[in-house]
SERO-4910 file (N, C-alpha, C, O; in steps of 0.05 Angstrom, whole numbers):
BEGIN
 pado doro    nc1    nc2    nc3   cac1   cac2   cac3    cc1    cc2    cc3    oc1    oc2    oc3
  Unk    A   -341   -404   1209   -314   -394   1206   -299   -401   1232   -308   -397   1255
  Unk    A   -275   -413   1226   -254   -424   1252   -243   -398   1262   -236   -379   1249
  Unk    A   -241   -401   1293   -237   -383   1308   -204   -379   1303   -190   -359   1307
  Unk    A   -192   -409   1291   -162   -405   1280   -150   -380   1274   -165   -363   1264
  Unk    A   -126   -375   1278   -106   -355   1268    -90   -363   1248    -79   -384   1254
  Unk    A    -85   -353   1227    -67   -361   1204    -41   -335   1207    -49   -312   1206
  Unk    A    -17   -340   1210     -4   -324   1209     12   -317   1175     11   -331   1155
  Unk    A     23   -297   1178     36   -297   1142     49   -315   1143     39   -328   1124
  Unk    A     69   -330   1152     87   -343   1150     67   -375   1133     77   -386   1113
  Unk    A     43   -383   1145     25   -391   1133      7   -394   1109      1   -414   1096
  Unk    A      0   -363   1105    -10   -358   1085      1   -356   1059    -15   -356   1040
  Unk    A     36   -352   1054     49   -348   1040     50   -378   1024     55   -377   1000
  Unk    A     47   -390   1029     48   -419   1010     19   -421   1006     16   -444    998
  Unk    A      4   -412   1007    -29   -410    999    -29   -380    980    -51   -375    969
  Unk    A    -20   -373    978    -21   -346    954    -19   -351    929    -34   -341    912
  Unk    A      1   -368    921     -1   -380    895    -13   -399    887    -17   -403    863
  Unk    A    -23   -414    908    -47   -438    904    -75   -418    902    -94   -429    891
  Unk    A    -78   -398    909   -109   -377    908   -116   -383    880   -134   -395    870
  Unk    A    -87   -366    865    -94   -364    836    -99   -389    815   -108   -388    793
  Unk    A    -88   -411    831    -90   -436    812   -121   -442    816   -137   -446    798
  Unk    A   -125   -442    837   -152   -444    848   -167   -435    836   -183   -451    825
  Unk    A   -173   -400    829   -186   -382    814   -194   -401    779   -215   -404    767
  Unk    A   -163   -409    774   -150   -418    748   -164   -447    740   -160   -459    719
  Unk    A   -178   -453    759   -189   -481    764   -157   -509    747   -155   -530    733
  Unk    A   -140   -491    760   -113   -508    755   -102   -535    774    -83   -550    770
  Unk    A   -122   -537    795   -113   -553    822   -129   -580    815   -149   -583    801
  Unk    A   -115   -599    827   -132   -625    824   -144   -627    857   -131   -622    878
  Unk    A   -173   -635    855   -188   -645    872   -180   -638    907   -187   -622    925
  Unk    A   -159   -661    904   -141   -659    930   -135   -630    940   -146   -622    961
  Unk    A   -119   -616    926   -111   -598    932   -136   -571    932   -133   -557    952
  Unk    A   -152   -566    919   -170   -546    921   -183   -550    943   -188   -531    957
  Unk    A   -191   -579    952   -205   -581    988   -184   -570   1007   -190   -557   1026
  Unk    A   -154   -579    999   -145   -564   1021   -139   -539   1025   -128   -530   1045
  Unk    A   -149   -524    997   -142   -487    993   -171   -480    999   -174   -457   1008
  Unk    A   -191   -494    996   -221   -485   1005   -222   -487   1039   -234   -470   1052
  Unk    A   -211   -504   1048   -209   -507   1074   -195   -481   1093   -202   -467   1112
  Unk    A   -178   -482   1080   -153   -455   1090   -169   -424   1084   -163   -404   1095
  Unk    A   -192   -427   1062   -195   -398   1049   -224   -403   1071   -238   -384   1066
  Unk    A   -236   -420   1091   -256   -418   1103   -248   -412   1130   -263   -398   1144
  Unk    A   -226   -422   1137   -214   -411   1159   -188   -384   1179   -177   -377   1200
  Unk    A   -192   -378   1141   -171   -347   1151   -178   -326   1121   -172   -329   1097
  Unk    A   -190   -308   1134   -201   -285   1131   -185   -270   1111   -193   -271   1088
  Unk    A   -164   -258   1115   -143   -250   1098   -135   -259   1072   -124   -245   1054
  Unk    A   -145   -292   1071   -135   -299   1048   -165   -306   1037   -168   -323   1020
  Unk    A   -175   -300   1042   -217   -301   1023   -213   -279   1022   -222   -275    999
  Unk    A   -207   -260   1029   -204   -236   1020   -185   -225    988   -192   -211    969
  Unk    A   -166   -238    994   -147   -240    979   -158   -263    950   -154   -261    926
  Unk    A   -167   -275    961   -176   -294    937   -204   -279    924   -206   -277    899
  Unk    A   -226   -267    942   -241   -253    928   -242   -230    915   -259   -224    899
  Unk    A   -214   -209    925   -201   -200    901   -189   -205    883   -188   -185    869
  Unk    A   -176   -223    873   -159   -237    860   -184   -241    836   -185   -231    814
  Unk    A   -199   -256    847   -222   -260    830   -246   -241    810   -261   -245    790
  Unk    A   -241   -225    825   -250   -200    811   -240   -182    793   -249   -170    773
  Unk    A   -212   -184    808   -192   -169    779   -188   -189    765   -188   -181    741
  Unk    A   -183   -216    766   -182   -232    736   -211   -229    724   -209   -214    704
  Unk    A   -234   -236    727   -263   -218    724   -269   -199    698   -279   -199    676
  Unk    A   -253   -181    718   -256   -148    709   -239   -144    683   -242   -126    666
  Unk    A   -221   -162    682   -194   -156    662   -206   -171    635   -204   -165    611
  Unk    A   -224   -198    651   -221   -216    632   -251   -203    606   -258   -210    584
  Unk    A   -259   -184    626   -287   -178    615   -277   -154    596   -288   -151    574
  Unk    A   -254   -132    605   -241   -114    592   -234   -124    566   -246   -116    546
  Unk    A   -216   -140    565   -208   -149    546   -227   -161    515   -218   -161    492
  Unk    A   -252   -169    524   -265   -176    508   -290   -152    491   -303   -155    470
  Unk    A   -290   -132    506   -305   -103    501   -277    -92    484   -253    -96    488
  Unk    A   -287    -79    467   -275    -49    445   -287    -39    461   -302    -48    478
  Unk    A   -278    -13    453   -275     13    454   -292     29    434   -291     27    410
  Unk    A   -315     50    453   -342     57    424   -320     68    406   -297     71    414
  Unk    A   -329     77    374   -325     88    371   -314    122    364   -296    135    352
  Unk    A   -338    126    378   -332    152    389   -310    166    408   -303    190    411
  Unk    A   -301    135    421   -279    148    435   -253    144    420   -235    161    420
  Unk    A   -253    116    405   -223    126    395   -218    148    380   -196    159    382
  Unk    A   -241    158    362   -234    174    350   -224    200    363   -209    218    353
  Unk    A   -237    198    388   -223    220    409   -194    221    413   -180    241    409
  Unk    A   -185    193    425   -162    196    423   -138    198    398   -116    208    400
  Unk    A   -156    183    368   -142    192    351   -135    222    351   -111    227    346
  Unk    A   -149    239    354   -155    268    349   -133    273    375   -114    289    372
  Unk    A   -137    261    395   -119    283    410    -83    267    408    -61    277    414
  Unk    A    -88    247    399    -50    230    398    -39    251    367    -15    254    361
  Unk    A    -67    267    346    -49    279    332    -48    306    339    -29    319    331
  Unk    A    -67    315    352    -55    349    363    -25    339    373     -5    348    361
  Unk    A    -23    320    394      1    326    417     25    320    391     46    332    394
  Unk    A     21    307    372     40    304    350     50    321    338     74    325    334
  Unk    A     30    336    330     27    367    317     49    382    330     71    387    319
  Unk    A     39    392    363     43    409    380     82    394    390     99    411    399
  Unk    A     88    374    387    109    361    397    123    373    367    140    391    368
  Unk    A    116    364    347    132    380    312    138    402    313    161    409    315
  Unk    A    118    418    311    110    451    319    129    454    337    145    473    333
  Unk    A    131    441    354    155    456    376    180    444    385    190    443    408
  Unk    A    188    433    360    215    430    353    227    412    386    251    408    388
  Unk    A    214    406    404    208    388    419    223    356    412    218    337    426
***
């Protein structure tokens, strides 16, 4: 790791290249020079290894239902509050 300093003013044109990166959207060229930048300032491997996790996490969300034991929970409780919102002229 380079003893370099990256200041924001820096890092701000590397923020939207993280996610292309993540996105495997970059050609060749450009990902050595966002791998380069993400080996020598801290803040933004940081930022890119969260970045990467919540696309991850979302991408893995998205593909899981919901048991169903639980919707039925929430069916049950979206019609009490229905009930209780009628009922009280609400």
């Amino acid at each position: 790791m380079s003893t370099h300093e990256h200041g924001n003013d820096d890092c701000v044109d590397y923020i939207e290249r993280i996610v292309y990166l993540i996105d495997n959207e970059l050609d060749q060229a450009d990902c050595a020079v966002v791998e380069m930048h993400l080996r020598e300032c801290g803040p933004c491997l940081e930022r890119h290894d969260l970045q990467k996790a919540v696309k991850q996490l979302v991408a893995r969300s998205c593909a899981e239902s919901a048991p169903q034991s639980l919707r039925d929970r929430v069916r049950l409780q979206l019609r009490e509050v229905t009930i209780q919102i009628t009922e009280g002229g609400s």
